[in-house]
C-alpha atoms as an extended CHARMM CRD file, in Angstrom:
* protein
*
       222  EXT
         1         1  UNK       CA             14.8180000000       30.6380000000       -1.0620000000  PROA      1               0.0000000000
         2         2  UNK       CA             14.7630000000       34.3530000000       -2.3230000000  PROA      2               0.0000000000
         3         3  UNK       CA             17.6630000000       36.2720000000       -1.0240000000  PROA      3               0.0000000000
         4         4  UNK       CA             17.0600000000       40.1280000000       -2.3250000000  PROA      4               0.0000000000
         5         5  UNK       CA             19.9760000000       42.7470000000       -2.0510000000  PROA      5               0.0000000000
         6         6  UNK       CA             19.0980000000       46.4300000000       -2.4000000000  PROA      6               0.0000000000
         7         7  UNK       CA             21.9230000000       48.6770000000       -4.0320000000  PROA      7               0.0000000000
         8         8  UNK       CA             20.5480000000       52.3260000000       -3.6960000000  PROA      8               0.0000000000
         9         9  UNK       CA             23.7560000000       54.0380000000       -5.0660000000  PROA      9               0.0000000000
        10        10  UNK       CA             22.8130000000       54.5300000000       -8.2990000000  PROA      10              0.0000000000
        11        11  UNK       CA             22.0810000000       51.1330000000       -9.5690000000  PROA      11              0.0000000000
        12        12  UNK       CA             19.1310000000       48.7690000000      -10.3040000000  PROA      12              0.0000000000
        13        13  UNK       CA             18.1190000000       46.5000000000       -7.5080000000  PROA      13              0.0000000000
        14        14  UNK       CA             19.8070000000       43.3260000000       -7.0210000000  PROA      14              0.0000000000
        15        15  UNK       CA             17.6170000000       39.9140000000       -6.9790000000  PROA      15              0.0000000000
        16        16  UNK       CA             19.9980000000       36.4700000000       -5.8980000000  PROA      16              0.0000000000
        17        17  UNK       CA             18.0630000000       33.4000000000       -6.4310000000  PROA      17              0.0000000000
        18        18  UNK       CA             20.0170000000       30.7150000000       -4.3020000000  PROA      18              0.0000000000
        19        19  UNK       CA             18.7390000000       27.2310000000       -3.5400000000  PROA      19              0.0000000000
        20        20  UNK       CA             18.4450000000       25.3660000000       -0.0070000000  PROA      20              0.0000000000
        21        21  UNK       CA             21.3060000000       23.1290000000       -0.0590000000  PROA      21              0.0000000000
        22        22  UNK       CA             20.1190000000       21.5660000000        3.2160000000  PROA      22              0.0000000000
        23        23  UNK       CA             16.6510000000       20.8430000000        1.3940000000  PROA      23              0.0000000000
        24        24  UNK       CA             14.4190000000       17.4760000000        2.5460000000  PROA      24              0.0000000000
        25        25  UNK       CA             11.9500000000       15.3380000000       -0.0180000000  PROA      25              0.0000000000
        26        26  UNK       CA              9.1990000000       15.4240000000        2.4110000000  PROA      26              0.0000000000
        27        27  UNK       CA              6.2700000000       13.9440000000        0.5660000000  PROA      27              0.0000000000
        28        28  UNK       CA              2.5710000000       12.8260000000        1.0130000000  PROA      28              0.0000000000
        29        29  UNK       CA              2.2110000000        9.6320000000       -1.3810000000  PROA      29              0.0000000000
        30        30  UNK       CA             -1.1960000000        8.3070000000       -2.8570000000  PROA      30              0.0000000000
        31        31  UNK       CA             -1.0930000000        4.9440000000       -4.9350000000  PROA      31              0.0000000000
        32        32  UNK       CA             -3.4470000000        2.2930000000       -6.6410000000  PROA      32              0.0000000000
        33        33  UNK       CA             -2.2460000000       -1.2370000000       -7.2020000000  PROA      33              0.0000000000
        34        34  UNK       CA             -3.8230000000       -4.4790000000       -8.0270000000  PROA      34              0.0000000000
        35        35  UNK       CA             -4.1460000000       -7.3710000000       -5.5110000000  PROA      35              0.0000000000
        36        36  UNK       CA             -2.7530000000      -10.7840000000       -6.2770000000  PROA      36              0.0000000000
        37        37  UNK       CA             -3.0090000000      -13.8530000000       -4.2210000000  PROA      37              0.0000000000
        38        38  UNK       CA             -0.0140000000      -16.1220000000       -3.8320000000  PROA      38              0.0000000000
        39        39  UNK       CA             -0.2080000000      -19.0910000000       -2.3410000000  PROA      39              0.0000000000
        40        40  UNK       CA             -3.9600000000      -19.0770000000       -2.3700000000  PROA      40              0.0000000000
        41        41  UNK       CA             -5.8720000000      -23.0390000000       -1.7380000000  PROA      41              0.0000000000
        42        42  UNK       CA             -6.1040000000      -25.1340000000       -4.3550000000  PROA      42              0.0000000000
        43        43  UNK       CA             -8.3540000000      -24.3810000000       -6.7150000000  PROA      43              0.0000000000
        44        44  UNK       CA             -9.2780000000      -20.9550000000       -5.5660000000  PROA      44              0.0000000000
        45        45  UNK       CA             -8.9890000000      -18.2090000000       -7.8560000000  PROA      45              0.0000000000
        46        46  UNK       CA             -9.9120000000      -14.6460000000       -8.2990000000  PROA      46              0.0000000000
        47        47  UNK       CA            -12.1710000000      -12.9910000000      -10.0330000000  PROA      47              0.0000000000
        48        48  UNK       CA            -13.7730000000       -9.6240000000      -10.7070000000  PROA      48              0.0000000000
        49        49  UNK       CA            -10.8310000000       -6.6950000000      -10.0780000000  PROA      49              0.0000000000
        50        50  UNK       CA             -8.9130000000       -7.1660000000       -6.0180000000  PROA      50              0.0000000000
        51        51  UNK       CA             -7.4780000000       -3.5130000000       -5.7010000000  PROA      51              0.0000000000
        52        52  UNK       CA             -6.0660000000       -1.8500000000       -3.0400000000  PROA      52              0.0000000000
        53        53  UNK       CA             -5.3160000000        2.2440000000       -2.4000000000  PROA      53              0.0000000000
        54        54  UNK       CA             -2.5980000000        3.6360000000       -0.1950000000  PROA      54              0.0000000000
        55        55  UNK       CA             -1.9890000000        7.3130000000        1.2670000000  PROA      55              0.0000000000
        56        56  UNK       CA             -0.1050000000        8.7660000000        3.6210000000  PROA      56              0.0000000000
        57        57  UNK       CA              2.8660000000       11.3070000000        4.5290000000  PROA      57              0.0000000000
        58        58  UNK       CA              6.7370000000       10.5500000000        4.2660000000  PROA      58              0.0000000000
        59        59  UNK       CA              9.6880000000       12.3340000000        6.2530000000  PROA      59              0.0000000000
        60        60  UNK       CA             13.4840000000       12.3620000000        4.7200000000  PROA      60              0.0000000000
        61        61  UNK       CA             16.1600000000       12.0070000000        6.5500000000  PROA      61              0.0000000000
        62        62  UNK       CA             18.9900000000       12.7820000000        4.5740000000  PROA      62              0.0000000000
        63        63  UNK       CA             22.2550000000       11.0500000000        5.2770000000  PROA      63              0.0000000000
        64        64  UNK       CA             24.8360000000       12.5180000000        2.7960000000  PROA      64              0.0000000000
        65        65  UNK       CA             26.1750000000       16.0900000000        1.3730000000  PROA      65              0.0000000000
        66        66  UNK       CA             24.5710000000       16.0550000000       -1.6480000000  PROA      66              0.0000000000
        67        67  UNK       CA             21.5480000000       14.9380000000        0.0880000000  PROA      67              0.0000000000
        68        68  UNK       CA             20.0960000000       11.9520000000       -2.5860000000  PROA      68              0.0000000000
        69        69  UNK       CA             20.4020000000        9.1940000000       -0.5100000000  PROA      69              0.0000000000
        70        70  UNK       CA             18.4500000000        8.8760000000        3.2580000000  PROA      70              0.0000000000
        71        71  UNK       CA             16.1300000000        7.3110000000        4.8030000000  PROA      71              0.0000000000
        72        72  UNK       CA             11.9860000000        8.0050000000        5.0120000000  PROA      72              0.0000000000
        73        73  UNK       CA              9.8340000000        7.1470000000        7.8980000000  PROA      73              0.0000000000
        74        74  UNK       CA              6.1180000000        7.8670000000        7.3120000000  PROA      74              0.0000000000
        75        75  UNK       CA              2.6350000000        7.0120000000        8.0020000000  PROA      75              0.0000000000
        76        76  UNK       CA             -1.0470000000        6.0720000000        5.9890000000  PROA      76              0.0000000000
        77        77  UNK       CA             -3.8600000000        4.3350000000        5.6020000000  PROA      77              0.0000000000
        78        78  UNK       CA             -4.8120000000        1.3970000000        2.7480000000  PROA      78              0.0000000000
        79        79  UNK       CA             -8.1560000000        0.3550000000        1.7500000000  PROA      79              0.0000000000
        80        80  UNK       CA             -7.6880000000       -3.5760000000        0.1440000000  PROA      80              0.0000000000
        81        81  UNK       CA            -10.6570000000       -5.3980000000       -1.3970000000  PROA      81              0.0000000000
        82        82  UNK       CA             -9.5840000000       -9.1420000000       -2.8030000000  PROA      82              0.0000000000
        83        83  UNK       CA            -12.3920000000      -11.0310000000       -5.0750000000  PROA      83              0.0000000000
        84        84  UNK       CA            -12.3470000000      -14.5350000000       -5.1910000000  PROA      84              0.0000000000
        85        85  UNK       CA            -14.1690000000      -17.8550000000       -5.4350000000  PROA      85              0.0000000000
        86        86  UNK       CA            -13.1850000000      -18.4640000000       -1.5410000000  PROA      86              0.0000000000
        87        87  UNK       CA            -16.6410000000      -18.5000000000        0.4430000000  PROA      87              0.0000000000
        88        88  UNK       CA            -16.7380000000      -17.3960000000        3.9680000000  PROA      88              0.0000000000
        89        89  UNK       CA            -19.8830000000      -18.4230000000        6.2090000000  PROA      89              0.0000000000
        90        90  UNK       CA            -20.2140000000      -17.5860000000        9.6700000000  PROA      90              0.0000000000
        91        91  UNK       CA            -21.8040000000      -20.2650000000       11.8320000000  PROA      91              0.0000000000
        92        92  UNK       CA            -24.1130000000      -19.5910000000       14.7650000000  PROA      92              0.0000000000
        93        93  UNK       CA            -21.0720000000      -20.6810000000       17.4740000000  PROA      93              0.0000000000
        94        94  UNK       CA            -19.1150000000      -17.9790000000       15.9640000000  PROA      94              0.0000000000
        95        95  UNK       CA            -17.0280000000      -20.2200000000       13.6970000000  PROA      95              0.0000000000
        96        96  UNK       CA            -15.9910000000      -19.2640000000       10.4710000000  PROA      96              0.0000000000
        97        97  UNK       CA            -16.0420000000      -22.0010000000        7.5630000000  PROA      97              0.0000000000
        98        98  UNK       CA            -14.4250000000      -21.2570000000        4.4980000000  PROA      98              0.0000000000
        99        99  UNK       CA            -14.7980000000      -23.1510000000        0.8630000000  PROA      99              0.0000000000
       100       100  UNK       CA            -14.8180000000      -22.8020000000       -2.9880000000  PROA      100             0.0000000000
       101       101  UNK       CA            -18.4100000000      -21.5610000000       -3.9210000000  PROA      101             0.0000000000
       102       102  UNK       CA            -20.0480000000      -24.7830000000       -4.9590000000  PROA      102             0.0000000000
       103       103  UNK       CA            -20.8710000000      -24.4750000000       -9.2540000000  PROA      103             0.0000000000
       104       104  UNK       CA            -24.9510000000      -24.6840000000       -8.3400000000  PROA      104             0.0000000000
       105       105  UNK       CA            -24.6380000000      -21.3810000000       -6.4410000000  PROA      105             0.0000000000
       106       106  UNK       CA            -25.0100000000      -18.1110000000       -8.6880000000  PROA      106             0.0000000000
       107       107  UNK       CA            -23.2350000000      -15.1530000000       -6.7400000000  PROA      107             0.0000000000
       108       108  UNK       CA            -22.4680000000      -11.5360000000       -7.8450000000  PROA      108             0.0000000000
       109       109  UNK       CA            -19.5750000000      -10.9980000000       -5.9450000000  PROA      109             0.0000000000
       110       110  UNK       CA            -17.7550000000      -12.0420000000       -2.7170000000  PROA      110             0.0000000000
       111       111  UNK       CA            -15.3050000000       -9.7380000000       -1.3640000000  PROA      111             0.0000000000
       112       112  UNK       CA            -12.5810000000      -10.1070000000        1.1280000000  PROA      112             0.0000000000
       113       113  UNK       CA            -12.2300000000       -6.3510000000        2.4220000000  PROA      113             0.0000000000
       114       114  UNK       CA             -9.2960000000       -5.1420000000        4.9470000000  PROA      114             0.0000000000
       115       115  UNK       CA             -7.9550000000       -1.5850000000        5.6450000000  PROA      115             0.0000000000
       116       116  UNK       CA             -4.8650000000       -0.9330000000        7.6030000000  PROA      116             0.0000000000
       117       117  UNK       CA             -2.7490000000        1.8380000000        9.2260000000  PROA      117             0.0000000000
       118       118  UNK       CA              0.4490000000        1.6980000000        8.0600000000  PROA      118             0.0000000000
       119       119  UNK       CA              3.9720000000        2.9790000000        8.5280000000  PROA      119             0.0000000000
       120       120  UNK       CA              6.5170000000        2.7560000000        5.8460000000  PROA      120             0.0000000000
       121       121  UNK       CA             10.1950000000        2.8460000000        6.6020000000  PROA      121             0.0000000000
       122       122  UNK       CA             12.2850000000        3.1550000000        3.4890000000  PROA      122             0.0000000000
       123       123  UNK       CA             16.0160000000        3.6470000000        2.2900000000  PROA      123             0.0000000000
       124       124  UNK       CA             15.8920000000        5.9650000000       -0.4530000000  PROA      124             0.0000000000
       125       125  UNK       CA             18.1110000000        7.5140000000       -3.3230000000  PROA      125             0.0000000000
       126       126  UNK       CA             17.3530000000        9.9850000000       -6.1190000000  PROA      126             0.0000000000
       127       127  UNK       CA             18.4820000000       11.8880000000       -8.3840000000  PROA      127             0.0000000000
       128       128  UNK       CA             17.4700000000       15.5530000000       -7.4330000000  PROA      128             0.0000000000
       129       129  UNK       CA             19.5560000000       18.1410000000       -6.9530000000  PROA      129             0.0000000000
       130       130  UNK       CA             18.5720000000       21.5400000000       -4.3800000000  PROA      130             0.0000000000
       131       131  UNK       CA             17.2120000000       23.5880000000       -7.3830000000  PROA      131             0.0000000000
       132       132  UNK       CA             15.2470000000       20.2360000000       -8.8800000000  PROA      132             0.0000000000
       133       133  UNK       CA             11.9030000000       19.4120000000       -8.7370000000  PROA      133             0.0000000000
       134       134  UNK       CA             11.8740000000       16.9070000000      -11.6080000000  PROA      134             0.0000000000
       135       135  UNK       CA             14.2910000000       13.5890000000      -10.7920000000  PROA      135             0.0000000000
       136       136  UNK       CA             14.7110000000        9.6400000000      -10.5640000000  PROA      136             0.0000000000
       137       137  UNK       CA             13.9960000000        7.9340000000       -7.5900000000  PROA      137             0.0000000000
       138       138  UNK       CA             14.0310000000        4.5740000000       -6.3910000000  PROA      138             0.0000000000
       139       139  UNK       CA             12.7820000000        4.0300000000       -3.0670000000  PROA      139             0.0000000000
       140       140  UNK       CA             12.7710000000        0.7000000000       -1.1560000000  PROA      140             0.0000000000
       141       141  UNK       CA             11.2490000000       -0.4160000000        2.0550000000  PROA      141             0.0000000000
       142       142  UNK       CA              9.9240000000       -2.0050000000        4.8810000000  PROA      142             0.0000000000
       143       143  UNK       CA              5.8300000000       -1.5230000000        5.6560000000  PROA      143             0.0000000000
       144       144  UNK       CA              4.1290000000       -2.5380000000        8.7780000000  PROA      144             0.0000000000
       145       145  UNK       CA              0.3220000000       -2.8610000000        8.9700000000  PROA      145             0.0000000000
       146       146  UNK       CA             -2.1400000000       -2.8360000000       11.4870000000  PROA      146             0.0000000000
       147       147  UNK       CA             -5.6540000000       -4.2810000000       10.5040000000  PROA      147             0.0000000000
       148       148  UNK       CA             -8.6280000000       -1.7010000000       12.0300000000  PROA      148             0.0000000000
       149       149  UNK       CA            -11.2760000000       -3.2930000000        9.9200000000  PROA      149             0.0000000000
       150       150  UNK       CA            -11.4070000000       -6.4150000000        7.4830000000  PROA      150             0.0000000000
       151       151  UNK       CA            -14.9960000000       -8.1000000000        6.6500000000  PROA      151             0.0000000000
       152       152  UNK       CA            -16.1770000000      -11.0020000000        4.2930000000  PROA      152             0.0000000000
       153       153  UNK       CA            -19.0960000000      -10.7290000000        1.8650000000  PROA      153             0.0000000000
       154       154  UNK       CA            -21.2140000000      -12.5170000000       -0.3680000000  PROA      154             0.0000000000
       155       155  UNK       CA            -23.7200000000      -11.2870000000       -2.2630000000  PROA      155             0.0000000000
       156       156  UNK       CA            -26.3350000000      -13.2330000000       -4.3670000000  PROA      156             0.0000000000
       157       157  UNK       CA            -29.4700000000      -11.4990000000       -6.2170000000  PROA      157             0.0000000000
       158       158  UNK       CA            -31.2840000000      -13.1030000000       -3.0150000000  PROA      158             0.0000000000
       159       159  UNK       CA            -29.3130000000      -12.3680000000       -0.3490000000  PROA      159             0.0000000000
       160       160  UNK       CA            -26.5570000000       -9.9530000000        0.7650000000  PROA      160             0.0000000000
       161       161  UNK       CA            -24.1120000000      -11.9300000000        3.7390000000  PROA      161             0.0000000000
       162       162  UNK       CA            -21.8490000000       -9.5300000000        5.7200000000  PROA      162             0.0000000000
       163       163  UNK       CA            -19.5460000000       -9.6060000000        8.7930000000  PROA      163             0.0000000000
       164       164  UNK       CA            -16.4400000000       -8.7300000000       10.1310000000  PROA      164             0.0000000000
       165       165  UNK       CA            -14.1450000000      -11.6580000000        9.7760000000  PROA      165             0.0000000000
       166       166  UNK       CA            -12.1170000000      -12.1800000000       13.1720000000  PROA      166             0.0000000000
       167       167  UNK       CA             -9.6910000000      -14.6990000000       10.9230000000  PROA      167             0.0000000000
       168       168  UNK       CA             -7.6480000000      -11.6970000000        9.0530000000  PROA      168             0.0000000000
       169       169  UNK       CA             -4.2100000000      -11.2180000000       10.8500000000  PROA      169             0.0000000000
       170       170  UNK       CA             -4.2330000000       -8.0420000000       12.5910000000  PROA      170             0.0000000000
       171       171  UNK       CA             -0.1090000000       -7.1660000000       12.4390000000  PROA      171             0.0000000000
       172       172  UNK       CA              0.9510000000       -7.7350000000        8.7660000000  PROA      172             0.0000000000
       173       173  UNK       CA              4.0260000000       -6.5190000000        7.0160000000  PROA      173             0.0000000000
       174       174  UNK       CA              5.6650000000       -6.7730000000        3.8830000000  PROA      174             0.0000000000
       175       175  UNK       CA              8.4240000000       -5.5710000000        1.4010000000  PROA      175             0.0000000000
       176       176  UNK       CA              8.4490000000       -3.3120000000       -1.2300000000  PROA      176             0.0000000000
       177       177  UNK       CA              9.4950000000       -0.7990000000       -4.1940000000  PROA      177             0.0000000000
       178       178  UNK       CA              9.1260000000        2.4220000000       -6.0760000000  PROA      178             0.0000000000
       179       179  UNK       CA             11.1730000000        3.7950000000       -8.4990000000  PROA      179             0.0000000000
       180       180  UNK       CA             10.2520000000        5.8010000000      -11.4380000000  PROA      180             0.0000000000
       181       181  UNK       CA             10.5080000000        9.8270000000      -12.4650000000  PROA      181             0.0000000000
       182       182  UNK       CA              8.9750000000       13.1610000000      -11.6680000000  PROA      182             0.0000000000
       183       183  UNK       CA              5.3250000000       11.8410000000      -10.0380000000  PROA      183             0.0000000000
       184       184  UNK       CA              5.0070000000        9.0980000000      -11.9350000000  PROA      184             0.0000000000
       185       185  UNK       CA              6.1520000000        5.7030000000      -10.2260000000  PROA      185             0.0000000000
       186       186  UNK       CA              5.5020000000        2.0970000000      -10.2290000000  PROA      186             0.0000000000
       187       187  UNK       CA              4.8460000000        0.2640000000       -7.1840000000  PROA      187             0.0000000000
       188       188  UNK       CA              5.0020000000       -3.1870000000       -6.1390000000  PROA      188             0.0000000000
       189       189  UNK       CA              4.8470000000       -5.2540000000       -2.6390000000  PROA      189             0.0000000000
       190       190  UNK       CA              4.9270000000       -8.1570000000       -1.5280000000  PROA      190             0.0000000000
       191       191  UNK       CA              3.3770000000       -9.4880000000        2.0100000000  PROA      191             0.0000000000
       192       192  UNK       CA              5.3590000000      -11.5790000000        4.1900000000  PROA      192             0.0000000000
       193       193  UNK       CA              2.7970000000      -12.6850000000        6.3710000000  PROA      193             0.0000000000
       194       194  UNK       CA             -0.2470000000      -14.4850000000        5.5360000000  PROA      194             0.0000000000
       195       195  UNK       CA             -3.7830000000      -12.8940000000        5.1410000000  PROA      195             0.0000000000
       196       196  UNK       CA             -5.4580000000      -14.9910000000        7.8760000000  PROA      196             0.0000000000
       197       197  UNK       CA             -4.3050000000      -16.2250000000       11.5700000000  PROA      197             0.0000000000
       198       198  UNK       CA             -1.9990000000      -19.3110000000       11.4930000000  PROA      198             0.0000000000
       199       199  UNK       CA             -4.4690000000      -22.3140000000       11.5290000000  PROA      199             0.0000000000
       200       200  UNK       CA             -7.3540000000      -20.9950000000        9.4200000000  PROA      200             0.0000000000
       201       201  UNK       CA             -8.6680000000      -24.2050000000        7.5160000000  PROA      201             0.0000000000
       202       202  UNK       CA            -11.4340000000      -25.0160000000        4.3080000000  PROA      202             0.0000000000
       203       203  UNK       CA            -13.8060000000      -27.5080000000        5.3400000000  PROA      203             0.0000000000
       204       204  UNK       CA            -11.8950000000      -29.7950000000        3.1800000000  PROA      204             0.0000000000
       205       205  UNK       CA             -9.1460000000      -29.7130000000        5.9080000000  PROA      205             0.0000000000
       206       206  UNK       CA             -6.5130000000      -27.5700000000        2.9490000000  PROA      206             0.0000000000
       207       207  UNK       CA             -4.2810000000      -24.7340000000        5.1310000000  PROA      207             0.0000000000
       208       208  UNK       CA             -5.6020000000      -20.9460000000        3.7890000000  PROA      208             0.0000000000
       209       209  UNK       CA             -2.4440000000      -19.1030000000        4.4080000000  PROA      209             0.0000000000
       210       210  UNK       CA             -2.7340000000      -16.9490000000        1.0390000000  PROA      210             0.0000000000
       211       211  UNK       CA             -0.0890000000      -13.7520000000        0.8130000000  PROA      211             0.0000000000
       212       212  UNK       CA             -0.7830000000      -10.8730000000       -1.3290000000  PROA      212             0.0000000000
       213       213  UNK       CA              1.4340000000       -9.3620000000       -3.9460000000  PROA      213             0.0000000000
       214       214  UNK       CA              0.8920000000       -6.0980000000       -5.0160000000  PROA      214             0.0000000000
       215       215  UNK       CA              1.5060000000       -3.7210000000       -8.5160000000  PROA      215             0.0000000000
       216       216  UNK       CA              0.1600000000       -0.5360000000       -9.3990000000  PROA      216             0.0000000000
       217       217  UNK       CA              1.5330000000        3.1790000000       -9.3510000000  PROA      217             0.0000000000
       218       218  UNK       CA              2.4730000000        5.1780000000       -6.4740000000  PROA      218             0.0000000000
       219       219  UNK       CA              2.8910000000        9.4270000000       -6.6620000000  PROA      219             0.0000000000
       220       220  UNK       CA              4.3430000000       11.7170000000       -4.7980000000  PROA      220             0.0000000000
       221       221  UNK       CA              3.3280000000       14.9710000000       -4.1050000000  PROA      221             0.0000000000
       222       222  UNK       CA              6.5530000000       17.4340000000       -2.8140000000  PROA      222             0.0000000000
């Protein structure tokens, strides 16, 4: 905030710089992390690089003087792409079957893709100060998603398999934290719901109830 003064009578003009003590740390966020699956079947791993990207827009609530401790309550979108050895066919009845790719296959990639809305509520405290840009923060937080679309594919040098896979939870949340200084942060999560619906099976009769934990770097942009 610029507050100028004018003093006409014979002396130089007057500029008072004075900061917004009732300032917020409204932010829009963008992050990249890496995908992890905990909890996965036995003997399924991962393979290729399972990332995910998050954006969206935060709102501070302040809840003391100084104002470096509040809340945030925001909103975004994540694209999620996991890479694994875990095959998904759809059958002609609508079924899904799900196994380890057998060894006599040769595959280029199968992807598990899912991209959610989500909205972040966080308790927050920093460092900053009304007349500071530049500060510590650590930020932690409760996410809820909402699946809008998640597909399977598998893709061979003969054939390319793709379709939206009715098996991915819709309503997923999770935990997680930021902390870090200036724009640069790290960011990790972890998902306290499974990937797929309760009941989702390998043909081998093993549970798939695979959570995701997540690492990468989250910034902020004031």
């Amino acid at each position: 905030m610029l507050v100028c003064s004018s003093i006409t009578a014979q002396q130089d003009s007057l500029v008072v710089v004075e900061a917004d003590e009732k300032y917020f740390e409204d932010q829009f966020y963008f992050g990249i992390n890496y995908n992890i699956l905990v909890s996965a079947p036995h003997d399924i791993s991962q393979n290729s690089f399972s990332y995910g990207i998050i954006g969206g827009f935060i709102k501070d609530f302040p809840i003391n003087k100084r104002r470096n401790i509040g809340f945030g309550l925001g909103a975004g979108l994540s694209f999620n792409a996991v890479y694994s050895d875990l095959m998904a066919t759809k059958n002609a009845n609508g079924t899904i079957a799900y196994q380890e790719v057998p060894d006599t296959i040769d595959y280029n990639r199968n992807k598990l893709s899912m991209n959610f809305v989500e909205f972040p509520i966080e308790f927050r405290w920093r460092s900053s100060k009304a007349e500071d840009y530049r500060f510590w923060r650590v930020y932690a937080g409760f996410k809820l998603s909402y699946l809008f679309t998640g597909r399977s594919k598998f893709v061979t040098s003969d054939e390319r398999i793709v379709f939206s896979n009715k098996d991915i939870r819709d309503l997923q949340y999770g935990i997680y934290l930021s902390f870090g200084y200036n724009t640069w942060n790290f960011y990790a999560q972890y998902d306290l719901t499974s990937i797929f619906e309760d009941n989702v099976y390998t043909v081998d009769g093993e549970p798939i109830a695979p959570r995701t934990l997540k690492a990468g770097l989250i910034f902020y942009i004031l």
